[in-house]
MARBA-3410 file (N, C-alpha, C, O; in Angstrom, 1 decimal):
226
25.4,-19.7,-1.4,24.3,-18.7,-1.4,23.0,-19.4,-1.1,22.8,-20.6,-1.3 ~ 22.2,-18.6,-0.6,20.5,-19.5,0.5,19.9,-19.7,-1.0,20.2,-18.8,-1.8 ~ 19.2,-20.5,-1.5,17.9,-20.7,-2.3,16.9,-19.5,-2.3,16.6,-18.9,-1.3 ~ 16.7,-19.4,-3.2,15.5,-18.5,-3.3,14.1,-18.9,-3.0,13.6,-19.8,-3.6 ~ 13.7,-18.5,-2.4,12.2,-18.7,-2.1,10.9,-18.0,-3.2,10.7,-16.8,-3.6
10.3,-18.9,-3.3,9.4,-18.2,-5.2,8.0,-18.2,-4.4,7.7,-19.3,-4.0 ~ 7.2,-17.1,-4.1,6.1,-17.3,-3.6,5.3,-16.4,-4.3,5.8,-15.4,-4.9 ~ 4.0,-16.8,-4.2,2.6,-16.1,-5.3,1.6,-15.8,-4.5,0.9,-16.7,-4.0 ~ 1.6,-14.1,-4.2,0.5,-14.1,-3.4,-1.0,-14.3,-3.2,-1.8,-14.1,-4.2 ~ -1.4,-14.7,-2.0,-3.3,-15.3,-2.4,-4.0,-13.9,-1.8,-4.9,-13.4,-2.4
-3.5,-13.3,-0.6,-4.2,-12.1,-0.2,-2.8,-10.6,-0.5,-1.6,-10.5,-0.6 ~ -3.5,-10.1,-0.5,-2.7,-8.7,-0.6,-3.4,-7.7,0.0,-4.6,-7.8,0.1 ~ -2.6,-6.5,0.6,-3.6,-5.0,1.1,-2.2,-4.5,0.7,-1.0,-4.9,0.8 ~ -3.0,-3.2,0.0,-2.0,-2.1,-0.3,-2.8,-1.4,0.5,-4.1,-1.6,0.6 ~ -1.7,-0.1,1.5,-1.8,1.1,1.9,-0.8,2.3,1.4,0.4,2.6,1.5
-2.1,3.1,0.8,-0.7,4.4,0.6,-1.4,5.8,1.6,-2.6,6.0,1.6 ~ -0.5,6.4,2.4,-1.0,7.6,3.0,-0.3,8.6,2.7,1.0,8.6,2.9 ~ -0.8,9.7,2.2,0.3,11.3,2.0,-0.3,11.8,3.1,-1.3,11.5,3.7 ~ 0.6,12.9,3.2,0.5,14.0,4.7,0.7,15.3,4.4,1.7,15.9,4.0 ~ -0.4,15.6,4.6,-1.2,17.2,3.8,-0.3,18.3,4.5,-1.0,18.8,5.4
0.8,18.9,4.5,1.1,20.4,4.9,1.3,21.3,3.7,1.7,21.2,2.5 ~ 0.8,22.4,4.6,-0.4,22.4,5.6,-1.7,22.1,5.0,-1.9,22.1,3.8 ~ -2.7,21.8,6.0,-4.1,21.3,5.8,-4.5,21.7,4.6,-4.2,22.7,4.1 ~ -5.3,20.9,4.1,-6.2,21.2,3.0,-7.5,22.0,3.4,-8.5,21.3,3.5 ~ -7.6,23.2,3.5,-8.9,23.7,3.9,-9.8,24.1,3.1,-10.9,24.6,3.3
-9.2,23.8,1.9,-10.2,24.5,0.6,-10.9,23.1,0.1,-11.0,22.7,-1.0 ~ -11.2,22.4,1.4,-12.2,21.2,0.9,-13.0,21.4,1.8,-13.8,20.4,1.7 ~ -13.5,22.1,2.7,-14.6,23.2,3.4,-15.3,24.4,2.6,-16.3,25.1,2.9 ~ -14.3,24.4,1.4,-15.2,25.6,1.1,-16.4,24.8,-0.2,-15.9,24.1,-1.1 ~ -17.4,24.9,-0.1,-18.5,24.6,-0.8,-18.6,24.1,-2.2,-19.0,23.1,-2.7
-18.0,25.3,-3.0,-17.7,25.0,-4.5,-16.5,24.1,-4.5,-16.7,23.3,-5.4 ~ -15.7,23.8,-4.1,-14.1,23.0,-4.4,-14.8,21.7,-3.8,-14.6,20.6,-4.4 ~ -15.7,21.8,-2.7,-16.2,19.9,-2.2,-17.0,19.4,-2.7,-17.2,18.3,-2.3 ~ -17.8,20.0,-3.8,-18.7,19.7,-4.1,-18.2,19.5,-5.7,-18.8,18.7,-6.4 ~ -17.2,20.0,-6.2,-16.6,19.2,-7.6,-15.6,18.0,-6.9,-15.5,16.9,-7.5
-15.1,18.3,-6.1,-14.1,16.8,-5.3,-15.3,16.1,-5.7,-15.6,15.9,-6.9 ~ -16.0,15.7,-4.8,-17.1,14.9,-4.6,-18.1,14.4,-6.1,-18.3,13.2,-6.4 ~ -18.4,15.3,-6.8,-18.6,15.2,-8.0,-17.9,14.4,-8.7,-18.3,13.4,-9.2 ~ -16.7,14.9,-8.8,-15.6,14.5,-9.7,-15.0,12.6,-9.5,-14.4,11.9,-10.3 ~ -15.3,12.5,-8.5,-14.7,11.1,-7.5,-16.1,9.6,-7.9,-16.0,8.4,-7.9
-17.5,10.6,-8.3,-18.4,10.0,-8.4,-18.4,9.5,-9.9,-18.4,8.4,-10.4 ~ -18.4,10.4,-10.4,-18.3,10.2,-11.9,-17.0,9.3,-11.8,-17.3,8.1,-11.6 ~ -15.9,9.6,-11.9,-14.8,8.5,-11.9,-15.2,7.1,-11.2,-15.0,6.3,-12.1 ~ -15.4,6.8,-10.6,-15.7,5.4,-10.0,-17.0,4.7,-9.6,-17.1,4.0,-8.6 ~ -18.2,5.1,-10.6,-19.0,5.5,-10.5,-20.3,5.0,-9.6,-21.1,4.1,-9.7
-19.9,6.2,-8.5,-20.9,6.1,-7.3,-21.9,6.4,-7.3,-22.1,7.3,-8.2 ~ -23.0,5.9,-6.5,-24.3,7.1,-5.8,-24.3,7.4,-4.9,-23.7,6.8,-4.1 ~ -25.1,8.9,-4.5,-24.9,9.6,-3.7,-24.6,9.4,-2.5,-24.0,10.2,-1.7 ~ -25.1,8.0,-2.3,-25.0,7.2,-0.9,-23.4,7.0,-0.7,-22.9,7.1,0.4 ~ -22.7,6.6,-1.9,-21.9,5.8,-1.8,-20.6,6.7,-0.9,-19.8,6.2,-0.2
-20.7,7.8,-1.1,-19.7,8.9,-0.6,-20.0,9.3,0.6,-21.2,9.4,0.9 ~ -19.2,9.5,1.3,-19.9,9.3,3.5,-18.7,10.6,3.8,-17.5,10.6,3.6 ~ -19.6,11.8,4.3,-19.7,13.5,4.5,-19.2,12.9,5.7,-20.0,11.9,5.9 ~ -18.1,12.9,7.0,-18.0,12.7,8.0,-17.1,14.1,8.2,-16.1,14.6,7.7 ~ -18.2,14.6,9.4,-17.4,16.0,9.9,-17.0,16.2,11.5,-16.9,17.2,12.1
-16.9,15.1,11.8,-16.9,14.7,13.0,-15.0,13.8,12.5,-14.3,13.2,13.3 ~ -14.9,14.0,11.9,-13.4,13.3,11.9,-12.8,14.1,10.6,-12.5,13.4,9.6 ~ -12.7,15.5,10.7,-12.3,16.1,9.7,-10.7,16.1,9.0,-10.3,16.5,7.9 ~ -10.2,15.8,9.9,-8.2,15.7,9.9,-8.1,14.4,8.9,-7.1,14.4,8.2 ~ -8.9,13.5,8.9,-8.6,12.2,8.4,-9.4,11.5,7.0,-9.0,11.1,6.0
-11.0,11.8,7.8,-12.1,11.3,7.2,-12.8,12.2,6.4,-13.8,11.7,5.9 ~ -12.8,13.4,6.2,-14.1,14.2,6.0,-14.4,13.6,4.5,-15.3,14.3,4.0 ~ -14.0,12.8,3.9,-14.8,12.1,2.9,-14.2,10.6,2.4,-13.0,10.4,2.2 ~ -15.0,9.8,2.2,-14.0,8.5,2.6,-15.4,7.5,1.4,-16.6,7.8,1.3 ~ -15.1,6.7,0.9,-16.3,5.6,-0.3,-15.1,4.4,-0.5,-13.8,4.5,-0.6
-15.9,3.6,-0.5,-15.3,2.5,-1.0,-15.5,1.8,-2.5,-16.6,1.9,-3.1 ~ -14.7,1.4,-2.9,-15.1,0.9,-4.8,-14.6,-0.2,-4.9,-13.4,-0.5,-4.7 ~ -15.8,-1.2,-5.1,-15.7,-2.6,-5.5,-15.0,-2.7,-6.5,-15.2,-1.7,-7.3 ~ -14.2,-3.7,-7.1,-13.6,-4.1,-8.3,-14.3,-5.6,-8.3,-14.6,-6.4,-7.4 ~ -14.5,-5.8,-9.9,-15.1,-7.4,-10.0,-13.9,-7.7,-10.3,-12.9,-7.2,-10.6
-14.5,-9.4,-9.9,-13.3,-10.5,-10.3,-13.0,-11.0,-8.6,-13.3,-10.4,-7.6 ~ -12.3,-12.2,-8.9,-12.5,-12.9,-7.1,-10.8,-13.0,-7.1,-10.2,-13.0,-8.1 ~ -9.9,-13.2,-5.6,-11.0,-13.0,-4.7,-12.1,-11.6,-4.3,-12.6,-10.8,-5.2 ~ -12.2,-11.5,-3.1,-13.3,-9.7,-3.1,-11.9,-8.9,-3.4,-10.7,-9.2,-3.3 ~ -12.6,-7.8,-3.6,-11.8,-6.4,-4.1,-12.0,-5.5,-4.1,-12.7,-5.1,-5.0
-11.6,-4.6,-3.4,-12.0,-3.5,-3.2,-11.0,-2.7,-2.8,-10.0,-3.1,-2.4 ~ -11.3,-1.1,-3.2,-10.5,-0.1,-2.6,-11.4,0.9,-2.0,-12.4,1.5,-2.5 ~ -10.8,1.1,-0.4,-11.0,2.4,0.6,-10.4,3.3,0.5,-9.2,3.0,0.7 ~ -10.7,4.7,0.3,-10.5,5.9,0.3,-11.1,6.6,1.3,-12.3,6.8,1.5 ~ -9.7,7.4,2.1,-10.2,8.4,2.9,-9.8,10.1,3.1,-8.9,10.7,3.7
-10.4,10.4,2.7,-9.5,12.1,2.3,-9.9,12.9,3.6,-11.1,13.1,3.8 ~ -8.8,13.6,4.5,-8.9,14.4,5.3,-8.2,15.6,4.7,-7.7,15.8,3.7 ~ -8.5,16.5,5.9,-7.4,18.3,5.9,-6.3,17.6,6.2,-5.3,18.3,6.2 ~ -6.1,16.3,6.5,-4.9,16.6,6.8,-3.6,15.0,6.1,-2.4,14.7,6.1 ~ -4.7,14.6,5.9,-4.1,13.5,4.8,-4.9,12.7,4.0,-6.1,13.0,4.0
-4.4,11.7,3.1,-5.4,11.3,2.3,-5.2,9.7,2.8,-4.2,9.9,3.6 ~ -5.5,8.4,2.9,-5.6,7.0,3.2,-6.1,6.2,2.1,-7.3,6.5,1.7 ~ -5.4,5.4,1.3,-5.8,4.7,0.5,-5.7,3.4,0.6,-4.5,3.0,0.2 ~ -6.5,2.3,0.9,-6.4,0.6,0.9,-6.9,-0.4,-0.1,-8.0,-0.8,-0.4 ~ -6.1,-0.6,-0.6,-6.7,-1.2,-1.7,-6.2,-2.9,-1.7,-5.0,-3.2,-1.9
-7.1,-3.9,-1.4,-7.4,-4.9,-1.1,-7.4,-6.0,-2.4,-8.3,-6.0,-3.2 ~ -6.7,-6.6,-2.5,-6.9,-7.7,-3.7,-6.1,-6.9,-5.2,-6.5,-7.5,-6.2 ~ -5.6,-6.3,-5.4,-5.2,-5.8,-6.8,-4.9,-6.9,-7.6,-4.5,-7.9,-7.1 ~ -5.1,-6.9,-8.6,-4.7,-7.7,-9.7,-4.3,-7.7,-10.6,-4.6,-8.3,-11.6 ~ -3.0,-6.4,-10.3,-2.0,-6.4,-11.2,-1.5,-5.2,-10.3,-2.2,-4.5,-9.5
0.0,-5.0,-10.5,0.6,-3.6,-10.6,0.0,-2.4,-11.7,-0.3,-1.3,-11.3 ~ -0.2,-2.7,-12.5,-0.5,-1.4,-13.5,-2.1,-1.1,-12.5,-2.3,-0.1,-11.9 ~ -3.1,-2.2,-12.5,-4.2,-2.0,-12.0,-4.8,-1.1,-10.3,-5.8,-0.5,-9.9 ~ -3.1,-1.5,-9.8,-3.1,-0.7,-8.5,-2.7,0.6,-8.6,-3.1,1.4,-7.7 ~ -2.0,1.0,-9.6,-1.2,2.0,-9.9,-2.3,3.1,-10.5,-2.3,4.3,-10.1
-3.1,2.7,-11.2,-4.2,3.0,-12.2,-4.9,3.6,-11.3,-4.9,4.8,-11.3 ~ -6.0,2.8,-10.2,-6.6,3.2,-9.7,-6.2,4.3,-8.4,-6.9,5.3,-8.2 ~ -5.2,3.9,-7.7,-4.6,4.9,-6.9,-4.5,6.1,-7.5,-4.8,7.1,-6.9 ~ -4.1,6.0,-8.6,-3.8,7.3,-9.4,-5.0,8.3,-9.9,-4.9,9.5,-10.2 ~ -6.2,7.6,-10.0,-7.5,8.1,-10.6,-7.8,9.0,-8.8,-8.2,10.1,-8.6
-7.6,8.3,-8.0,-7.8,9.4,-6.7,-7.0,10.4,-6.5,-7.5,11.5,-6.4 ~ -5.8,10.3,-6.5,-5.1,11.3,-6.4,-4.9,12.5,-7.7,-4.4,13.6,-7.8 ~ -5.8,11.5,-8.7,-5.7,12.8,-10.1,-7.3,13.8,-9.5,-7.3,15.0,-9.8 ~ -8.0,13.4,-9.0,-9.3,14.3,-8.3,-8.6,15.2,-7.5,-8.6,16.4,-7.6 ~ -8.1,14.7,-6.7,-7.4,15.1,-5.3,-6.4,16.7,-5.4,-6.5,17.7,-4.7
-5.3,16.4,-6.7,-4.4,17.2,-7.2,-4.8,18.2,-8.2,-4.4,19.4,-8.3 ~ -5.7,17.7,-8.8,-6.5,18.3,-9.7,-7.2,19.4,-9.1,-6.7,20.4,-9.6 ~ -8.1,19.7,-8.2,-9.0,20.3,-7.2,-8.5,21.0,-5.9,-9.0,22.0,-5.4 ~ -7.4,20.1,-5.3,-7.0,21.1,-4.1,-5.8,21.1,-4.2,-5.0,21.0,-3.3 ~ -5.3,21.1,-5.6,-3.3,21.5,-4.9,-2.7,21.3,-3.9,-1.9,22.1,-3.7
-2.7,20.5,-3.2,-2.3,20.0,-2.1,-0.4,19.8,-2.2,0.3,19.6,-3.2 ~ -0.1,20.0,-0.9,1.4,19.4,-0.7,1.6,18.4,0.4,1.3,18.5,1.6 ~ 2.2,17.2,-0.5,2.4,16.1,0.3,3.9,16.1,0.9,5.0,15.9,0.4 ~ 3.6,16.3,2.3,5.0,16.7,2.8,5.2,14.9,2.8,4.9,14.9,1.6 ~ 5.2,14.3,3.0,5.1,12.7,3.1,4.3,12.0,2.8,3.1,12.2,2.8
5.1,10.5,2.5,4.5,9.4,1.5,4.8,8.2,2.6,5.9,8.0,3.2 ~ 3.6,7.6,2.6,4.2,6.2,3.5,3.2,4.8,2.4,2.0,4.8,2.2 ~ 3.6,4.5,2.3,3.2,2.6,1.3,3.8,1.2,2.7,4.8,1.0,3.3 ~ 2.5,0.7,2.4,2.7,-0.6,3.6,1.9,-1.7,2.8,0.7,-1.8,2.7 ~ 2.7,-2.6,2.2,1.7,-3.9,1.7,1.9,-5.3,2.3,2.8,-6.1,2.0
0.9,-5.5,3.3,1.3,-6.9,3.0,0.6,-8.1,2.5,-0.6,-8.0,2.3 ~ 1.3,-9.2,2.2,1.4,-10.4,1.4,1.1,-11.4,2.2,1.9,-11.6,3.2 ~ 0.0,-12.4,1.9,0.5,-14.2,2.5,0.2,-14.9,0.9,-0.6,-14.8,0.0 ~ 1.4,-15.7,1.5,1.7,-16.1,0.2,2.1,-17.5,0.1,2.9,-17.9,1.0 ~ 1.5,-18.5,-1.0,1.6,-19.6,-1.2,3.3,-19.8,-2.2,3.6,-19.2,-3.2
4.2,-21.0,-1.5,5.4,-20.7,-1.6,6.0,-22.5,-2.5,5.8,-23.6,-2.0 ~ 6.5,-22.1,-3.8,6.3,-23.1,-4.9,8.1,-23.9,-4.2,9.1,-23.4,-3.9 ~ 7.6,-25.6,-4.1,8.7,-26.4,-4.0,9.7,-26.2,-2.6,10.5,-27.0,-2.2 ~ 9.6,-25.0,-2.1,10.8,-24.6,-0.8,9.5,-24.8,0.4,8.4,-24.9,-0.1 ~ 9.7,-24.8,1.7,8.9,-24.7,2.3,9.9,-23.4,3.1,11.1,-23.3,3.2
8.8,-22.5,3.7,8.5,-21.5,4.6,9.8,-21.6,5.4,11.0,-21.1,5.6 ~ 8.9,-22.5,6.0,9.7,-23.0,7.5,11.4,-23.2,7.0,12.2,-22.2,7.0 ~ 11.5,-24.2,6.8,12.6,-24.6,6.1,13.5,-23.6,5.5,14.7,-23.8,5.6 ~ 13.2,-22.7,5.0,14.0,-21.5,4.6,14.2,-20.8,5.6,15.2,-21.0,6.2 ~ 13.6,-20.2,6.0,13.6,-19.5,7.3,14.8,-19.8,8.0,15.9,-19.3,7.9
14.4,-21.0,8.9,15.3,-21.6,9.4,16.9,-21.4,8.8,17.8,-21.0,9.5 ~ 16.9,-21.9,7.5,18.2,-21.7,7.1,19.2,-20.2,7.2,20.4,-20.1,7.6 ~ 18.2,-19.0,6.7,18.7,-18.0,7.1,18.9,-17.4,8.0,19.6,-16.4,8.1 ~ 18.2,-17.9,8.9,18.0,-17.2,10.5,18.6,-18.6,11.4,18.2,-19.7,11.5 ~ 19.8,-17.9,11.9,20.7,-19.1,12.7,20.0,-19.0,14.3,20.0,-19.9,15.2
19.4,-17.9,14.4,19.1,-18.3,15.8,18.8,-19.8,16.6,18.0,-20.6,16.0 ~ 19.3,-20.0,17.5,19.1,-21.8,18.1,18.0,-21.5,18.9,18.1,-20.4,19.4 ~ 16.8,-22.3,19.2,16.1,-22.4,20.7,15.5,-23.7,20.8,15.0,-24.3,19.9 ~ 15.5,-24.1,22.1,14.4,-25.8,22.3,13.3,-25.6,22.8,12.8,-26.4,23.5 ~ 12.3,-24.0,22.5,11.3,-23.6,23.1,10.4,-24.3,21.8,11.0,-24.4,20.7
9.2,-24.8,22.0,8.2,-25.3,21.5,7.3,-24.5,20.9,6.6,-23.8,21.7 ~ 7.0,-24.2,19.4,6.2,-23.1,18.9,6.9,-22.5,18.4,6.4,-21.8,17.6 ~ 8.2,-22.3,18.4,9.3,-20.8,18.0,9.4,-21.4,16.3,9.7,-22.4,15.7 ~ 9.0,-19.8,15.9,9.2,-20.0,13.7,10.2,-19.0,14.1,10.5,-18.3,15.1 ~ 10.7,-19.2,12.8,11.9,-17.5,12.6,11.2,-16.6,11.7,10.4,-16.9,10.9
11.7,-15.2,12.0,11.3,-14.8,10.7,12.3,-13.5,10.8,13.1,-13.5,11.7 ~ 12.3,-12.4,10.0,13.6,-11.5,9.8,13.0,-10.5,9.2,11.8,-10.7,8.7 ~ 13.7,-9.3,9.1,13.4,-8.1,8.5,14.8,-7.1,8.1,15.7,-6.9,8.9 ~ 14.9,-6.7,7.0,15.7,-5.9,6.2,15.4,-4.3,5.9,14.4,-3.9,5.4 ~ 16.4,-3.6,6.4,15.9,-2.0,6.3,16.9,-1.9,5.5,18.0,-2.4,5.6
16.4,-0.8,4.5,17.5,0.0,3.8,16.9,1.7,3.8,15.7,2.1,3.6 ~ 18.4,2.8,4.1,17.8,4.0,4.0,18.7,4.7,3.3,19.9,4.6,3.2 ~ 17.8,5.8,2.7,18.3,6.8,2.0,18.9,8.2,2.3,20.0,8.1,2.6 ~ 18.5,9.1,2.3,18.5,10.7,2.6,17.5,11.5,3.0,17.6,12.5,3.7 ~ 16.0,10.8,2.1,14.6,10.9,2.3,13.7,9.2,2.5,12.6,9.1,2.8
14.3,8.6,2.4,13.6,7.4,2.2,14.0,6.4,3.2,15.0,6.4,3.8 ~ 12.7,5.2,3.1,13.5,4.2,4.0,12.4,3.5,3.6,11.2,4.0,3.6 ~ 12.9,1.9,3.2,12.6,0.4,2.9,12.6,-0.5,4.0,13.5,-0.7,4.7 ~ 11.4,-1.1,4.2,12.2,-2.0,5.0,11.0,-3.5,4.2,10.0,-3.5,3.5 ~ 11.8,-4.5,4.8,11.0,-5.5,4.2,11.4,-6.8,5.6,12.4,-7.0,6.3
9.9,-7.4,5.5,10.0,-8.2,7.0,9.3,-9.3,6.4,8.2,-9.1,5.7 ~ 10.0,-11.1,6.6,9.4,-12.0,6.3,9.0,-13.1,7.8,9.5,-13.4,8.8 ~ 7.9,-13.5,7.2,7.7,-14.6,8.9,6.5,-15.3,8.2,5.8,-15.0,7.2 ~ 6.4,-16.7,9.2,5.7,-17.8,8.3,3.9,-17.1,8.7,3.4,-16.5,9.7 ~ 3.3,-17.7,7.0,1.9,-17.0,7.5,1.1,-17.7,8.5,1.4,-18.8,9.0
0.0,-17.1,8.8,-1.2,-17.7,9.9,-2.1,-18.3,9.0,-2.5,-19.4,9.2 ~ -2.5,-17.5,7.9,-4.1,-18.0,7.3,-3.3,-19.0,5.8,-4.1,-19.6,5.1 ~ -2.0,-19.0,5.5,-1.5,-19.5,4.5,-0.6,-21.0,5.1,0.5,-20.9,5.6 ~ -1.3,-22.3,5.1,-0.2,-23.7,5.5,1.5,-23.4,4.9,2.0,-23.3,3.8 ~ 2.0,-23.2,6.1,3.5,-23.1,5.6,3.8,-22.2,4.8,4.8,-22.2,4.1
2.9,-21.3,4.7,3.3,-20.3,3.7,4.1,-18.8,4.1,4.8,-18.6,5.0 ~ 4.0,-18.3,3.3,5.3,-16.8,3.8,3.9,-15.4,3.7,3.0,-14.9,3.1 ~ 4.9,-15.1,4.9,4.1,-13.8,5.5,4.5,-12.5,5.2,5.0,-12.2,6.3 ~ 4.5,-11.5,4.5,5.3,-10.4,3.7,4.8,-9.6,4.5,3.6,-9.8,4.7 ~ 5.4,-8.3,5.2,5.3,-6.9,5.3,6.7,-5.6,4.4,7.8,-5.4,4.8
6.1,-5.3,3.4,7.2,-4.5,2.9,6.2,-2.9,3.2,4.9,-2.8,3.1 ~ 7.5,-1.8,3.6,7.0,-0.6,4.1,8.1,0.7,3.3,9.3,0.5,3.0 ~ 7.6,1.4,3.1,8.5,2.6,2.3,8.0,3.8,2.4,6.9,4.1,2.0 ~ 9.0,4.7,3.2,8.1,6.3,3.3,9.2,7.2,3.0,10.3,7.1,3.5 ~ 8.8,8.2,2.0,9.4,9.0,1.4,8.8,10.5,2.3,7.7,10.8,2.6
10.2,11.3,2.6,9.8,12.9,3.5,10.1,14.1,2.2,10.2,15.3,2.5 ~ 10.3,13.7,1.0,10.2,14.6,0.1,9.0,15.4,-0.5,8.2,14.5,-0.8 ~ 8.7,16.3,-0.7,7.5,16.9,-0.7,7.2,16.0,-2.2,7.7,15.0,-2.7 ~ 6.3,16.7,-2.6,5.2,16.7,-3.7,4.3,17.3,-3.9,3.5,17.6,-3.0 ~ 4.1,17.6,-5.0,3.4,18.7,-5.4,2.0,18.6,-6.7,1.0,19.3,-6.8
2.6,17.3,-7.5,1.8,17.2,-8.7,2.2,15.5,-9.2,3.2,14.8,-8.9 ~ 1.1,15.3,-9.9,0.9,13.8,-10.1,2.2,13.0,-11.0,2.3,11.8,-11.2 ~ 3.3,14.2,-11.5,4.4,13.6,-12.2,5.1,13.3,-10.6,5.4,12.2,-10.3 ~ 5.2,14.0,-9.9,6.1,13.6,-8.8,5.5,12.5,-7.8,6.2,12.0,-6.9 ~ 4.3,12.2,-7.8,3.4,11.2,-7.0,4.3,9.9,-7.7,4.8,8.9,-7.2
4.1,10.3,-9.4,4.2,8.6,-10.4,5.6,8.4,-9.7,5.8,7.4,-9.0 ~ 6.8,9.4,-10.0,8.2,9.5,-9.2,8.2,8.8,-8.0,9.1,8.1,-7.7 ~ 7.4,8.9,-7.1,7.3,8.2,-5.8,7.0,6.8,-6.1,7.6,5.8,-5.7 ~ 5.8,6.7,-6.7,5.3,4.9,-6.9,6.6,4.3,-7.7,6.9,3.2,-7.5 ~ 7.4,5.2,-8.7,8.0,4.4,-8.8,9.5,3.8,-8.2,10.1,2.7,-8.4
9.6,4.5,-7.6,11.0,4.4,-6.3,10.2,3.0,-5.6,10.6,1.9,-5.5 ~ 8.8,3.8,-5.1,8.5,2.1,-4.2,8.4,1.0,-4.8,8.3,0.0,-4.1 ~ 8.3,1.0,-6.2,8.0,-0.5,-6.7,9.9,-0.8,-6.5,10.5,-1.5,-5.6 ~ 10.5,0.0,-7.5,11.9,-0.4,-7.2,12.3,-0.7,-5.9,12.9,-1.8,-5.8 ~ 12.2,-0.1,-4.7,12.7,-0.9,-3.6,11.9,-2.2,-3.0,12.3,-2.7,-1.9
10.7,-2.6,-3.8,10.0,-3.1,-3.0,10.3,-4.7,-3.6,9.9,-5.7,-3.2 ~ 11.2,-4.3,-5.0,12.0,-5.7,-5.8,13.0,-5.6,-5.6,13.6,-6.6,-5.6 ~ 13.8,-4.3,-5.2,15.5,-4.5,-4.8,15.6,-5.2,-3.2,16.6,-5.9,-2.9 ~ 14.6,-5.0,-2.4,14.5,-5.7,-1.1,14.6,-7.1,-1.5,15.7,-7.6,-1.2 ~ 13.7,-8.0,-2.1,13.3,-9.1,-2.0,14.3,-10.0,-2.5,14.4,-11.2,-2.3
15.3,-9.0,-3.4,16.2,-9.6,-3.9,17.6,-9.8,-2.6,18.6,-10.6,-2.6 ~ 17.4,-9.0,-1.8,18.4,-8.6,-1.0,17.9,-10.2,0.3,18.8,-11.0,0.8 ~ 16.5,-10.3,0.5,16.0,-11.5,1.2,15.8,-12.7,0.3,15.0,-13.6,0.7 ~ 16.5,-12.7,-0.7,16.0,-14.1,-1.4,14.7,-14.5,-1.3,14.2,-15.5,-0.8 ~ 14.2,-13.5,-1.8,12.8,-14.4,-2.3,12.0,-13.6,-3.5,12.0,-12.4,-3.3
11.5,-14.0,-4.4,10.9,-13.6,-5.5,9.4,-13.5,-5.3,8.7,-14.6,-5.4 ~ 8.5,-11.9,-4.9,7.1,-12.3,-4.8,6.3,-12.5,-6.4,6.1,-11.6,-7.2 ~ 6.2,-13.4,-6.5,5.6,-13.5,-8.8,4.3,-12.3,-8.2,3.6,-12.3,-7.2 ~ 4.3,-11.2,-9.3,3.8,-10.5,-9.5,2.9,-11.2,-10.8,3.3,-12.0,-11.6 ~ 1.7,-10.4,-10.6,0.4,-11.1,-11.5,0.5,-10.1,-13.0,1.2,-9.1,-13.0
0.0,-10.5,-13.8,0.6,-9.6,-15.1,-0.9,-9.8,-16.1,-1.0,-9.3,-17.2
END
C-alpha cells in the first residue's frame, strides 16, 4: 500500500454556489431588499458603503460585500446574491466550524427573507499545501506510473466518485506558489433541491464527508486546523 501523504494547508478558497429555481424575484420588491440588506448589515457588521446595489448584473450580483475576518494570513469572505444564485468565497478559514458558521449566517438572511429553492449545490476548495517528511513529487510519482523523458513533466491525478444526486471529485498535482508542495482541488455538487437551513446543514455535511472519504481513497490526509 502507497504511504500517506500528511499535508497542512497555507492558502485555502472555499466556493459554495446554490442555484435559485426559479429566480428569486422577491429581492426586487422594496420591503423584502431592504430587510435582506439590513439584516446582512447588522450580522457582519457593515456600513452602508460596504453593500454594492449592482443592477446591471441582476442574475448573479444584484447584492454582493465583502467581510474581513482578523487574524493572518488575510481573510476574507465574498458574497454575491443574485435572482438567480447566491456565490460565496471564503478565503483563509480557520477552522471548519468557522467556515461553516459564517457561510451559514448568509444563507440564514438569505432563507430567512426569500424562501428560496436551491435546485443545486456546487462546493470547490482549493488547497496548497505544505507536505510533512514525504515529498510531493516523490509521491506522485509513485502513484502515477505514467513513464515520459520529456523535461518539466510532474504527475498529478484525480478521483471521482458518484452518487444518484451527487458527485466528488478530488484532483492532486504538485503546487506553484508552495516548494514541492501539493496542490488540492476537491469539487462536490449536489442536484437535490433545498429548501431550509436543516437541509443546507444536510448538504455541508455530505461535503465534508466526501471531502475526507476522497482523501482517504488518494492517500493523503489534509490536517484540518481545530
Amino acid at each position: 500500500m502507497s504511504e500517506v501523504l500528511r499535508a497542512r494547508p497555507v492558502n485555502v478558497q472555499v466556493k459554495h454556489r446554490g442555484t435559485l429555481v426559479p429566480p428569486c424575484y422577491d429581492l426586487f420588491k422594496t420591503e423584502v431588499g431592504v430587510v435582506v440588506v439590513t439584516k446582512l448589515a447588522e450580522t457582519f457588521n457593515l456600513r452602508s458603503t460596504g453593500i454594492i446595489v449592482n443592477q446591471n448584473a441582476t442574475s448573479a450580483q444584484y447584492l454582493s460585500f465583502r467581510y474581513v475576518l482578523p487574524g493572518e494570513p488575510f481573510r476574507y469572505m465574498d458574497a454575491s446574491i443574485g435572482l438567480d444564485q447566491v456565490e460565496i468565497i471564503f478565503s483563509n478559514p480557520a477552522t471548519m466550524a468557522e467556515l461553516m458558521a459564517e457561510v451559514g449566517k448568509v444563507w440564514g438572511v438569505i432563507v430567512e427573507n426569500l424562501h428560496p429553492i436551491v435546485a443545486s449545490n456546487y462546493v470547490e476548495v482549493t488547497l496548497h499545501c505544505e507536505t510533512d517528511g514525504l515529498s510531493t513529487r516523490a509521491f506522485l510519482n509513485n502513484l502515477v506510473k505514467v513513464q515520459s523523458d520529456m523535461q518539466g513533466i510532474h504527475k498529478g491525478f484525480s478521483l471521482t466518485s458518484k452518487a444518484v444526486d451527487t458527485v466528488g471529485r478530488i484532483s492532486l498535482d504538485v503546487s506553484e506558489s508552495v516548494a514541492d508542495g501539493l496542490y488540492v482541488v476537491f469539487a462536490y455538487v449536489s442536484t437535490g433541491s433545498v429548501r431550509d437551513m436543516l437541509a443546507l446543514r444536510d448538504f455541508f455535511d455530505a461535503t465534508l464527508t466526501a471531502y475526507r472519504s476522497l482523501q482517504s481513497l488518494a492517500h493523503v490526509e489534509l490536517v484540518e486546523p481545530t
